[in-house]
N, C-alpha and C positions, 0 to 999 in steps of 0.2 A: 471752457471759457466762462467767468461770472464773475460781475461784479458786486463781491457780499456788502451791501449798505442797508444796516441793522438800525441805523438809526438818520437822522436826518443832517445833521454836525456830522464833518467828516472826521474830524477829530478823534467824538465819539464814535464814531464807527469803527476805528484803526484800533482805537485802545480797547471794544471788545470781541474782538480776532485773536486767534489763537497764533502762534508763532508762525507755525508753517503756512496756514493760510494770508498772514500779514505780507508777509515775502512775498507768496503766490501773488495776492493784488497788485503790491507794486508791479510785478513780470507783467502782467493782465493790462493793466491800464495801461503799459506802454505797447503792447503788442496792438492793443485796441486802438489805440494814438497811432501809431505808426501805419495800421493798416488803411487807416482812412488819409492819412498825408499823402500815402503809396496815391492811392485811389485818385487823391486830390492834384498828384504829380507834383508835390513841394517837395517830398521826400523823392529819393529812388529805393530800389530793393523789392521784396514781394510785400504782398499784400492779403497774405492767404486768410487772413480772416473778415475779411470783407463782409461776406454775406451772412458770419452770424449773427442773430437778432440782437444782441448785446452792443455790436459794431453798430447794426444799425439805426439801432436806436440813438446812440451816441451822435450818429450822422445829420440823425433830424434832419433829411432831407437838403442834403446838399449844406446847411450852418449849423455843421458839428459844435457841439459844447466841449470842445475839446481847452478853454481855458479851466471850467472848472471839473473836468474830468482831471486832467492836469493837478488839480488843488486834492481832490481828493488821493492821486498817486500821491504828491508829497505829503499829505497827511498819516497816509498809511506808511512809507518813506520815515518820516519826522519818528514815530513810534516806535518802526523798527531800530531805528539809533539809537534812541530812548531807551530801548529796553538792552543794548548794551553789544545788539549784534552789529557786523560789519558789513560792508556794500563794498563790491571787489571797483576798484578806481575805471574800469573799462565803462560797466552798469553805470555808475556813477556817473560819467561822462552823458552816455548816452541818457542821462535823466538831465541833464543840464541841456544838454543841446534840444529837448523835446522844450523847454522853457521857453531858447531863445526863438525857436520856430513859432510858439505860439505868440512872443510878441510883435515880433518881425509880420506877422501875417494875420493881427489880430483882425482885423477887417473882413475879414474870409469864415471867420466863426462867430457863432452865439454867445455871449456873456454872460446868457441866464442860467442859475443853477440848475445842473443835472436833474431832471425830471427823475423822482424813484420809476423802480422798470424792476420786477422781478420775472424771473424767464429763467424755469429750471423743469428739463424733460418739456414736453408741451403745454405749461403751466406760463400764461402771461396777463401777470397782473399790472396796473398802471393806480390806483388806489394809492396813495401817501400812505397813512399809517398800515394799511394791510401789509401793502410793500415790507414794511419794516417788520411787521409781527412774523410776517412769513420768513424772512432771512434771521429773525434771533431763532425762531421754531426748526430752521433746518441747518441752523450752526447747532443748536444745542444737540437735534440728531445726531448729527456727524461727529461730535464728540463723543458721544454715545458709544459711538462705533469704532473711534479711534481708538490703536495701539498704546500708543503712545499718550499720555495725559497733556490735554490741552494747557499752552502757558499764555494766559490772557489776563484782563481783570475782573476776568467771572469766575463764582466761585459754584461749582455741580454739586449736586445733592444725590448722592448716587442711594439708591433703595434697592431692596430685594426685590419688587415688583419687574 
């Protein structure tokens, strides 16, 4: 579970994500959404990611930011259509219905932008720009690492080193 925000615009953030990671976020932020409605009893269903630190920091203690957790799923969302892929009509749904829950109950959450939060292995940083430096430094790893060549709007320099 992780929420990659590389930069502080969630925009920018979605547009430098790699394909598969871009998808993965949208799944993320709504598992992370849902788990804490579960939690909050607006939703029904499980909740099994409740206790991870990603969840809970999103929770802030009882006045989740789940409006602009929300913004940043549609941003990453908005990109992936952008870039030309499809959203099966069920997912879709369920991204519409996480909208209307957040207006219907906006009074129950925080307004305020997502606080940066890096939390990867036993690594929890709260810092703004480190936050960020750290998530372009362990995308660019993970591409590193990937199979598959990353399709994003970054372009890798790959070297014989």
């Amino acid at each position: 579970m992780q929420i990659f925000r590389p930069f502080k615009c969630y925009d920018q953030s979605a547009r430098f994500l790699c394909d598969s990671r871009l998808n993965k976020q949208v799944l993320e932020c709504y598992q992370v959404a849902k788990s804490i409605l579960v939690h909050m009893t607006i939703m029904e269903g499980r909740g099994g990611y409740f206790r991870h630190p990603i969840t809970q920091h999103v929770y802030n203690n009882g006045r989740p930011y789940l409006p602009s957790l929300y913004q940043f799923m549609e941003a990453c969302n908005r990109e992936w259509l952008r870039r030309g892929k499809n959203r099966g009509s069920e997912f879709a749904a369920k991204i519409e219905n996480l909208r209307l829950i957040v207006i219907k109950h906006h009074d129950q959450f925080s307004w305020e932008y997502l606080p940066p939060f890096y939390c990867y292995g036993d690594d929890r940083v709260y810092h703004e720009e480190q936050v960020y430096q750290l998530y372009r430094k362990l995308l660019k790893q993970k591409w590193g690492t990937d199979k598959i060549i990353p399709k994003c709007s970054i372009i890798l320099k790959h070297t014989n080193t």
